[in-house]
C-alpha positions in Angstrom: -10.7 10.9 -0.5 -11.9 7.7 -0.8 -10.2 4.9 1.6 -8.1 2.3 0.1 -9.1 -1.2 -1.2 -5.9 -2.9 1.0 -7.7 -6.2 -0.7 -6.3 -5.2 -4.0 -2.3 -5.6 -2.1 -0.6 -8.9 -1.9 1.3 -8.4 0.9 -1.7 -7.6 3.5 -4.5 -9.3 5.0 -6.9 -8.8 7.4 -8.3 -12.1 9.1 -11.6 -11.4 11.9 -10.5 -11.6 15.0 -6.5 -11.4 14.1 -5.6 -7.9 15.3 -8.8 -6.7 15.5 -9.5 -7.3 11.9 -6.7 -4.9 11.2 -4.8 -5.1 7.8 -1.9 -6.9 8.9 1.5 -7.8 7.0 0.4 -11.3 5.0 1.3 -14.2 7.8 1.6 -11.7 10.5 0.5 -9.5 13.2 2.0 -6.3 11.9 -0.1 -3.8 11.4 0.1 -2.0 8.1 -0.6 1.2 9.8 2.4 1.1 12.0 4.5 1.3 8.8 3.6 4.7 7.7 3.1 6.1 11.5 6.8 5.3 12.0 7.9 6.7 8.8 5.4 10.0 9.8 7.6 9.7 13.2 11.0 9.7 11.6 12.1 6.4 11.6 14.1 4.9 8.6 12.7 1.4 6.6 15.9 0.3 8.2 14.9 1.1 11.7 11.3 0.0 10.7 12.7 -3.6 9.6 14.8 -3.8 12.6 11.9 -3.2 15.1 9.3 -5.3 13.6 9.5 -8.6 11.5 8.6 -7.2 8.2 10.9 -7.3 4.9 12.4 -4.2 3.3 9.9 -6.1 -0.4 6.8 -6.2 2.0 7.1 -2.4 3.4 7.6 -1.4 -0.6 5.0 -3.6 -1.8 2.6 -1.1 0.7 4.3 2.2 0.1 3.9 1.4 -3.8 0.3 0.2 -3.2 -0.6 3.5 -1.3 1.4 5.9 -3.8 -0.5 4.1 -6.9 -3.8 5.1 -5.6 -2.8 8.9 -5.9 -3.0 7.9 -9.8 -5.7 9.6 -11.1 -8.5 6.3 -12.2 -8.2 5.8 -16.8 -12.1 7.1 -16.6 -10.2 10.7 -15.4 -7.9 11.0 -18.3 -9.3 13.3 -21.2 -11.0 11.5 -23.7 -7.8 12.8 -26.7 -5.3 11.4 -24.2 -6.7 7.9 -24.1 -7.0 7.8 -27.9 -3.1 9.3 -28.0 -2.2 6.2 -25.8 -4.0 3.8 -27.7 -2.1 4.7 -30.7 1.2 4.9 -29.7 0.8 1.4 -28.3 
């Protein structure tokens, strides 16, 4: 699996030397990472938001960011189910 393009999310960054050059929350040094290790640990987005400063839109912004690249890429869809969707548009 191919790793994700965090460039392509508004709500990270990753600045040289800030963190390591880790993707960080946008205006922050929250790691990204430590979002889905908690939620791997059992914590809550509540419990998350109350440990670290990070909003309950920026930790969504993420989880949809990392859940949209399980979509499989248009190029993948069958060539009759493009032409389906470009017709019922």
């Amino acid at each position: 699996m191919a790793a994700l393009d965090w460039s392509q999310c508004a709500a990270v960054e990753s600045i040289p030397g800030k963190v390591s050059g880790a993707w960080t929350f946008r205006n922050s040094r929250t790691p990204v990472k430590l979002v889905f290790e908690n939620l791997e640990d059992g914590m809550t987005i509540d419990e998350i938001m109350e440990q670290y400063p990070v909003s309950r839109e920026e930790i969504k912004a993420v989880l949809d960011f990392a859940s949209r690249s399980l979509d499989p890429p248009v190029s993948a869809l069958q060539p009759s189910m493009q032409t389906a969707d470009a017709h019922s548009l």
